[in-house]
C-alpha positions in Angstrom: 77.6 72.3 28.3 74.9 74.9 27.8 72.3 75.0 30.6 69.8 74.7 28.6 67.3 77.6 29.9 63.7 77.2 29.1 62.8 80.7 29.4 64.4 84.1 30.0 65.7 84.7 33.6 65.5 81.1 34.7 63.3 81.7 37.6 60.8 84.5 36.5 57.4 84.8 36.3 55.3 82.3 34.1 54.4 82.4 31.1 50.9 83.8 29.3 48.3 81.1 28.3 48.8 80.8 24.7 52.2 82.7 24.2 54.9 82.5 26.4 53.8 80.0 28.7 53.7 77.4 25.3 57.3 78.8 23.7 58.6 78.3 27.5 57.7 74.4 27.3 58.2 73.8 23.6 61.4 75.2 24.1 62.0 73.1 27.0 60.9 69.8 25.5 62.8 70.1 22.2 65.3 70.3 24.6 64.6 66.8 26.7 63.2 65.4 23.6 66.3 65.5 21.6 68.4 65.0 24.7 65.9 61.7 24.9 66.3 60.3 21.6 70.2 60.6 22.0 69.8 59.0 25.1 66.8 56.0 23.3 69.6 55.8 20.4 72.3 54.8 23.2 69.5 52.6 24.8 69.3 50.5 21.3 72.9 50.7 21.2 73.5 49.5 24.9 70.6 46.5 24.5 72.1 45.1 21.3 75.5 45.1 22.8 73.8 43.2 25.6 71.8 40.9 23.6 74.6 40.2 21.6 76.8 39.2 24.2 74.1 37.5 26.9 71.7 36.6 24.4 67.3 36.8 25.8 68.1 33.4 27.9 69.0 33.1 31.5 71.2 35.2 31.9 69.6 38.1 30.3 66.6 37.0 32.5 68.6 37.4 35.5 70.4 41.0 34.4 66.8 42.1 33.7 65.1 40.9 37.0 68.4 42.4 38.9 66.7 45.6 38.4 63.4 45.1 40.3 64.8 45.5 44.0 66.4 48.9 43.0 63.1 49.8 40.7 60.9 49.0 44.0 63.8 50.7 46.3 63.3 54.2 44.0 59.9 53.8 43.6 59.1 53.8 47.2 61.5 56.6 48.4 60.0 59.0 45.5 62.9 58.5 43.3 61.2 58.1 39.8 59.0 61.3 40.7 61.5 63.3 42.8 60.9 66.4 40.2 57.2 66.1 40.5 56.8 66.2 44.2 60.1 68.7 44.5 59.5 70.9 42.2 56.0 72.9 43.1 57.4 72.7 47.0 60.1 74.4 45.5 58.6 77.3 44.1 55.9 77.9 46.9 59.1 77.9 49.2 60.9 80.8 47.3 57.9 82.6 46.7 56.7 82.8 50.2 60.4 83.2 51.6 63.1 83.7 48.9 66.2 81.8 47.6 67.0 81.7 51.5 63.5 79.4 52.1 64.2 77.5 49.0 67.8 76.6 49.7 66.6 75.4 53.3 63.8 73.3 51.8 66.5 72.3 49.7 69.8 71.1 52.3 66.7 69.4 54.3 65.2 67.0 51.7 68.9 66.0 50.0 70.3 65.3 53.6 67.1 63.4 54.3 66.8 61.7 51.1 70.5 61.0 51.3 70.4 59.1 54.5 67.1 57.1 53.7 68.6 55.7 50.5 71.6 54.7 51.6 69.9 52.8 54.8 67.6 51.8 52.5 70.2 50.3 49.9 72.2 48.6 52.6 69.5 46.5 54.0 68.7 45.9 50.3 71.9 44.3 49.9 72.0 42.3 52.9 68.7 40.7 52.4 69.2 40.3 48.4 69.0 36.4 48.6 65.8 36.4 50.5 64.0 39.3 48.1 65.2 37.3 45.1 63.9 33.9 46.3 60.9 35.8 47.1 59.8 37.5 43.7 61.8 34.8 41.2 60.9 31.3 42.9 60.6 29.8 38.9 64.5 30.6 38.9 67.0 27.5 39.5 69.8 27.7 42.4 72.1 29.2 39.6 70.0 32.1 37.8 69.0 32.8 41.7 72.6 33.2 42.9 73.4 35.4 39.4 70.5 37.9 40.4 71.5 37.9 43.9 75.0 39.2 42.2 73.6 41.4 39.8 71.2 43.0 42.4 74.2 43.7 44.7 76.5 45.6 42.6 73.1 47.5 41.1 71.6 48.5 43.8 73.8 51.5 45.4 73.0 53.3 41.7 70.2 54.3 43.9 71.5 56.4 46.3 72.7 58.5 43.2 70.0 58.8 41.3 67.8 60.0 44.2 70.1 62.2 45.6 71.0 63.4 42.0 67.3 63.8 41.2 66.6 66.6 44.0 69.9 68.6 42.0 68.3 68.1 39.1 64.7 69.1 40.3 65.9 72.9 41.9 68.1 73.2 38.0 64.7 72.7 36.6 62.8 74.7 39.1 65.3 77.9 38.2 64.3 76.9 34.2 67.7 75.2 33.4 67.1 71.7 31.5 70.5 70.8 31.0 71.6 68.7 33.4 68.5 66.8 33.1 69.1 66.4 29.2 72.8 65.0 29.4 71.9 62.5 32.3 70.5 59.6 31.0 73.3 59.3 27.7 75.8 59.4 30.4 74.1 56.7 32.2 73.9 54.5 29.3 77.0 55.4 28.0 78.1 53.9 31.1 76.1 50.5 30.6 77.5 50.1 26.5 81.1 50.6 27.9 80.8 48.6 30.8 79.7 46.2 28.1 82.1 46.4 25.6 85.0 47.1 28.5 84.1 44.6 31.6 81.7 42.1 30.0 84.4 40.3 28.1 85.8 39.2 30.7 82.8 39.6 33.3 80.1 38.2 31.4 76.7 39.8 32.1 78.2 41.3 35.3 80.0 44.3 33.3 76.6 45.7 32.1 76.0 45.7 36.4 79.6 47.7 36.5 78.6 50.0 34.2 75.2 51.2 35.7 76.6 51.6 38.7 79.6 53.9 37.3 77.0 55.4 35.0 74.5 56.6 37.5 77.3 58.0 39.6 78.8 60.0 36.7 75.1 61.1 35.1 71.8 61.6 37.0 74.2 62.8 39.9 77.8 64.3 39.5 76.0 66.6 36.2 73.2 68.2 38.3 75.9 68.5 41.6 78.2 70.3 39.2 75.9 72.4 37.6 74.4 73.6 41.3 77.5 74.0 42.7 78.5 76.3 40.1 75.8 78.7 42.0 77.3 78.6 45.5 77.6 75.5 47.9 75.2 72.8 48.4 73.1 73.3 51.6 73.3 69.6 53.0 71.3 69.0 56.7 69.5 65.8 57.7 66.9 66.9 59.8 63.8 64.8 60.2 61.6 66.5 62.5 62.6 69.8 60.1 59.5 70.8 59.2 60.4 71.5 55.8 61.3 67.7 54.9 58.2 67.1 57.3 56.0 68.8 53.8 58.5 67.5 51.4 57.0 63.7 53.2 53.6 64.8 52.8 53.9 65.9 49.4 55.6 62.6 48.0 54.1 60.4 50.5 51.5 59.6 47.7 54.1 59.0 45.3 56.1 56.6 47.8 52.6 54.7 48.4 50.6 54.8 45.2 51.4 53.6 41.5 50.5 53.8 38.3 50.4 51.1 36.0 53.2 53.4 33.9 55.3 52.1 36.4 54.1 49.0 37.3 54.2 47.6 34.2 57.8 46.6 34.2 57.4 45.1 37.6 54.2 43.0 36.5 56.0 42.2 33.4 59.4 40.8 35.5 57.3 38.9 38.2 54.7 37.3 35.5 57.4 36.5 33.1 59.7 35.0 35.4 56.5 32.4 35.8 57.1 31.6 32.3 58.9 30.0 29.9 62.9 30.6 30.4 63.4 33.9 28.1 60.1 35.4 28.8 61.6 38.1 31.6 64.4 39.2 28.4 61.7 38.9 25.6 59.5 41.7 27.6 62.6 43.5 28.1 63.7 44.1 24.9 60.5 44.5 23.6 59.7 47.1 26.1 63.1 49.1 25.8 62.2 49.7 22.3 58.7 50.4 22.9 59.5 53.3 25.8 61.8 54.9 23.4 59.1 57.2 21.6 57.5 57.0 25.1 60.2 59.1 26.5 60.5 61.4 23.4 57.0 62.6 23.5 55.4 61.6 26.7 58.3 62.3 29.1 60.1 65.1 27.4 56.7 67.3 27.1 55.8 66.2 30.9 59.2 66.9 32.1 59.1 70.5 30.5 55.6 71.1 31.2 55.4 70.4 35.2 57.5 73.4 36.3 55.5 75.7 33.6 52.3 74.6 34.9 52.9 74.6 38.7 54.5 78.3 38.2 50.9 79.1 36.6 48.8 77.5 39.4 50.9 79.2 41.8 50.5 82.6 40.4 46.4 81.9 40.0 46.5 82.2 35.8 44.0 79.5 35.9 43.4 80.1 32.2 46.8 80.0 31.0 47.2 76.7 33.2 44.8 75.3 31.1 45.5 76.0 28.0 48.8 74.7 28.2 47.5 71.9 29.5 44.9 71.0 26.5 47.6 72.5 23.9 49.7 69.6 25.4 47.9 67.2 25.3 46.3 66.7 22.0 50.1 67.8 20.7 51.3 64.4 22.6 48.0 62.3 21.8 48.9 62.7 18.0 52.3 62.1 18.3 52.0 59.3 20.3 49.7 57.5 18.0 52.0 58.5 14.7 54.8 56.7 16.7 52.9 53.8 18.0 52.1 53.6 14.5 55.3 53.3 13.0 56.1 51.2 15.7 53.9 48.2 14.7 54.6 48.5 11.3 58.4 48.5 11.6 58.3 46.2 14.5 59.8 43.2 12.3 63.0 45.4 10.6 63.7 47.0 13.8 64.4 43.6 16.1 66.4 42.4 13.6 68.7 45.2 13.0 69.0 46.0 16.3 68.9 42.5 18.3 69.6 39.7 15.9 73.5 38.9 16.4 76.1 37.6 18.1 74.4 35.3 21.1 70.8 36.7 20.1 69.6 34.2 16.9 66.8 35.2 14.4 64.8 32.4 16.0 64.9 34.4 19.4 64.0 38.2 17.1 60.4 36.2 16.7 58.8 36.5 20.5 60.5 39.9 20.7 58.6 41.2 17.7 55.3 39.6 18.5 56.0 41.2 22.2 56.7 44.9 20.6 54.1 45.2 18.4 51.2 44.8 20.4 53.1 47.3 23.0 52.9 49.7 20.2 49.2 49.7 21.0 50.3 50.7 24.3 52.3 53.9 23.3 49.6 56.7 23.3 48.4 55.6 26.8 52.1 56.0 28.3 52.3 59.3 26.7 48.6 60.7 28.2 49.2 59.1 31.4 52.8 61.1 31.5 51.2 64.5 30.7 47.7 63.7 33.0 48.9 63.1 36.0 51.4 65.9 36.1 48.4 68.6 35.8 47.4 67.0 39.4 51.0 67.2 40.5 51.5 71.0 39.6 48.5 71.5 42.1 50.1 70.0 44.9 47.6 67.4 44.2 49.9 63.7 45.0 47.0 61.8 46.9 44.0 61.8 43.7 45.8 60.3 41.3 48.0 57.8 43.3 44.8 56.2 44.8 43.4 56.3 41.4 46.6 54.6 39.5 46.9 51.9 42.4 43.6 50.9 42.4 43.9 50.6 38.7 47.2 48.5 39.3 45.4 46.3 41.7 42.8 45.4 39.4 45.0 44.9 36.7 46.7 41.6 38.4 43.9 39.1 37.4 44.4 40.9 33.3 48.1 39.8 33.9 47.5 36.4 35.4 45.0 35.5 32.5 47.4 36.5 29.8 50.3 34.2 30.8 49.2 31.4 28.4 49.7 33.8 25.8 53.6 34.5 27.0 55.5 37.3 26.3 52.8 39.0 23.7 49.9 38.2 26.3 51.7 40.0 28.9 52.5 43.1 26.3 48.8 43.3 25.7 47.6 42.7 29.4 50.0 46.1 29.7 48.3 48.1 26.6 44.9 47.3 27.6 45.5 48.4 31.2 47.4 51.7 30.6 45.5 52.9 28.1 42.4 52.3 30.5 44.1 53.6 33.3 45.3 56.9 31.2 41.5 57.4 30.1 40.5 57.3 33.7 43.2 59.9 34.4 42.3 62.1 31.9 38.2 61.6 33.1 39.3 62.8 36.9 40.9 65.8 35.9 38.1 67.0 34.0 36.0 66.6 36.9 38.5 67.6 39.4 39.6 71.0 38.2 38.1 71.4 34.8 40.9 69.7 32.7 40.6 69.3 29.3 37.6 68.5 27.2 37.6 64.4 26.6 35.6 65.2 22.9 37.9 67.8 21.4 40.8 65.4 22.6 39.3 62.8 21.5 38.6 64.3 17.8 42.2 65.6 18.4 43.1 62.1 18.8 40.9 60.5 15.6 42.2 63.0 12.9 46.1 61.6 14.1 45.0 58.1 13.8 43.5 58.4 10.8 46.7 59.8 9.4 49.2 56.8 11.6 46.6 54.2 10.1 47.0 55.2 6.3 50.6 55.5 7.1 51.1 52.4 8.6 48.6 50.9 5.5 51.2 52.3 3.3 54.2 51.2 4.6 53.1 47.6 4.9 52.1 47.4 0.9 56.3 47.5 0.7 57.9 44.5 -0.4 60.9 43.1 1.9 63.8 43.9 0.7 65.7 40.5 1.9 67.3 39.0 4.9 70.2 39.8 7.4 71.0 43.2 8.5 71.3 44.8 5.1 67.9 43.7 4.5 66.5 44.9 7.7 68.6 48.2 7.4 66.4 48.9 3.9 63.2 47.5 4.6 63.5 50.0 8.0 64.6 53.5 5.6 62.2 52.4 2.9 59.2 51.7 5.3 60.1 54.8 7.6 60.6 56.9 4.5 56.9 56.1 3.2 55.7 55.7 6.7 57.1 59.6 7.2 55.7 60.7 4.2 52.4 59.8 4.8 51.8 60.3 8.1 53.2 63.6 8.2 51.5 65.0 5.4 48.2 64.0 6.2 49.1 65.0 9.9 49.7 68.3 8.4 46.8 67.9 6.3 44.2 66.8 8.3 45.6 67.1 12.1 44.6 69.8 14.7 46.1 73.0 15.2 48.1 71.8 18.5 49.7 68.6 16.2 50.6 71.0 13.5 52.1 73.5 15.5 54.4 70.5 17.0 55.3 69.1 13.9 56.1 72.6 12.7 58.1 73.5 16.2 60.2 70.0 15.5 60.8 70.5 12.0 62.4 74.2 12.8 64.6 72.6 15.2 65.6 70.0 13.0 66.2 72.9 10.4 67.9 75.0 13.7 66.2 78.1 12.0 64.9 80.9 14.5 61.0 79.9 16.1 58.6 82.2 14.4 57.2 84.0 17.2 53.7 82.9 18.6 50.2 84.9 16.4 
């Protein structure tokens, strides 16, 4: 598998402010971004095999909420930000000591990290009745004892993807993506044959069996692999070390604070579970599809970006810091709002071609598509929140916007409790209204904080892109359907994509800012797989 470097010599110095600096992370995130559709494509793939078999009823409630424990066990040991809080430690480490510092930093938070998750995952699975009870007390004896199941055979995933995730991090840190790109389709390759393997005979508990196997054989045997390949893995579980002593203080904020990125789902599994039966499944689905172009834009260029920008802060190239930084993000602010866009406007052809079969009935496509398209509203709020709150994290900056995103979460519970009448929809636009709101704050701080980017030229950034989504999403509604079943849904989707694409891009082209052109223009030569043009 090819290692996927972002930038000549893995490890070197940064890049400039507009030249290398921007080829090192578009490189990068056509990398993760194609790497992330594959693994959004297996995601559609691995939910309609599910909803197919399980159906959005009880039992997909209780495979859904099975995941909240292990979300809440990663969240609060750093798992879901292990990069961001690794990674600049990381390169201060080898600059002020060598790879001999670095590899010490590195044996003392995996052994730690190690022995934390697996304590941590133990008394997890002891005390899985009582948590379930707890968070699902709308759930009848049976669904209860199904979670309680689920959540048991889930749960150890955890110990791999955290452990996995420091790998990952020093692979990235030394400029080599590829491990990080192949990680997630292994993971759900894992879930769609666990599916189409176990579930048969199973039920709902061979999608458990498969993310279990999958996180083993993804986010953690790919990045140990990969390392070992460059001499053995330092391993040491020292807690007094006062190198996992700063690793602590670095993620500390990212153990205690949220974001309502990441809150959502929780919100969304607690609040729906105080709904109708279905509700928990409907926000599920809905959501899945919803993150996809969420983790192609947002994720990808956030991913690729972090190590970039902490390698600028640390060598003091304040300007090239932030460059990259406004380059980035009015590129993902118009992207995101093309694909929210087309989201909403192919909302309808999209649950039915992916969902509606098998146990999951047209009648049940209805709440799903209510639910995703007012989370396409949501879309370019998830992608600025991605990209905003990394520029804190490459200054070694955890604590700012932690307090900012949980007090932001906090307030958001009343939003969520008021839009339960409205069920699964409600709850979708509880979450758009918050994020995006939460996002704006973001991007406010750092303009205050450290001079980040200018909230009018983003913001004009951001009207010429949704001018061109609108027109295109205009467009691609005046279609007619072209009928019913999945034949139906397959044409009205290529028809309405092909106009919506047409559209969209071209006046994006026409009409959008230098940063969204030069992205569209970067993708499109991928695509081609001709040779970058070299930056002017």
């Amino acid at each position: 598998m090819a290692e996927g470097r972002a930038a000549a010599g893995g490890s070197g110095a940064p890049g400039g402010a507009g030249g290398s600096g921007a080829r090192q992370v578009a490189g990068a995130a056509a990398l993760l971004a194609a790497s992330q559709i594959l693994s959004r494509l297996l995601g559609v793939v691995r939910d309609a095999v599910l909803a197919a078999q399980v159906g959005s009823g009880a039992q997909a409630d209780a495979y859904f909420a099975a995941f909240q424990i292990p979300d809440l066990l990663n969240h609060f040991l750093a798992g879901g930000a292990l990069t961001i809080a690794f990674i600049p430690l990381y390169h201060r480490a080898h600059q002020r000591g060598g790879r001999e510092a670095a590899e010490r930093l590195l044996g003392a938070v995996l052994g730690g990290v190690a022995v934390l998750a697996t304590l941590a995952t133990a008394l997890a699975f002891v005390f899985a009745e009582t948590l379930v009870a707890w968070q699902f007390p709308r759930f009848d004896a049976e669904q209860q004892a199904l979670t309680v199941r689920l959540t048991r055979i889930v749960t150890p995933a955890q110990v791999f993807f955290l452990t996995g995730g420091i790998l990952r991090a020093v692979l990235m840190a030394r400029g080599r993506f590829g491990a990080q790109a192949a990680s997630g389709l292994v993971y759900n390759l894992g879930i769609i044959a666990g599916g189409l393997v176990a579930a048969p005979v199973l039920g709902v508990e061979g999608f458990a069996w498969g993310a279990l196997i999958g996180a083993i054989a993804g986010p953690f045997a790919l990045g140990f692999l990969q390392l070992r390949r460059d001499g053995p893995i330092p391993f040491r579980v020292a807690f007094g070390d006062s190198d996992f002593r700063r690793y602590v203080v670095l993620a500390a904020p990212l153990m205690i604070g949220v974001t309502l990125a990441t809150v959502d789902e929780w919100y969304g599994r607690w609040f729906g579970a105080l709904g109708p039966e279905g509700t928990v499944a409907t926000l599920g689905f809905a959501r899945k599809l919803m993150l996809a172009p969420v983790a192609v834009v947002g994720q990808a260029l956030g991913t690729a970006a972090l190590p970039i920008l902490s390698r600028l802060h640390a060598a003091g190239d304040r300007q090239g810091f932030e460059d990259l930084l406004r380059r980035a993000l009015a590129a993902s602010a118009g992207l995101a709002l093309l694909a929210g866009a087309a989201l909403f406007v192919l909302a309808a052809p999209l649950v039915q071609l992916v969902y509606v079969r098998g146990a999951f009935s047209a009648a049940d496509a209805v709440p799903v598509v209510g639910a995703l398209r007012v989370y396409a509203f949501a879309v370019p709020g998830f992608v600025l929140q991605a990209l905003a709150v990394r520029a804190f994290y490459a200054r070694g900056e955890m604590w700012r916007p932690m307090l900012l995103g949980t007090a932001f979460a906090i307030v958001a519970v009343p939003l969520y409790l008021a839009s339960l009448p409205g069920g699964a929809s409600g709850l979708a636009a509880a979450a758009a209204l918050a994020v995006t709101s939460g996002a704006l704050a973001t991007l406010a701080y750092a303009r205050l904080r450290f001079g980040g980017p200018r909230l009018l030229g983003l913001g004009a950034s951001a009207l010429r892109a949704g001018i061109a989504a609108g027109v295109a999403a205009l467009a691609a509604a005046q279609l007619p359907a072209a009928g019913e079943g999945a034949s139906g849904a397959l044409l009205d989707l290529l028809a309405g994509g092909a106009v919506f694409a047409a559209v969209g891009l071209g006046l994006a082209l026409l009409i959008g800012d230098r940063d969204l052109r030069d992205a569209l223009g970067r993708l499109g030569t991928r695509v081609r797989g001709a040779p970058e043009r070299p930056e002017d």
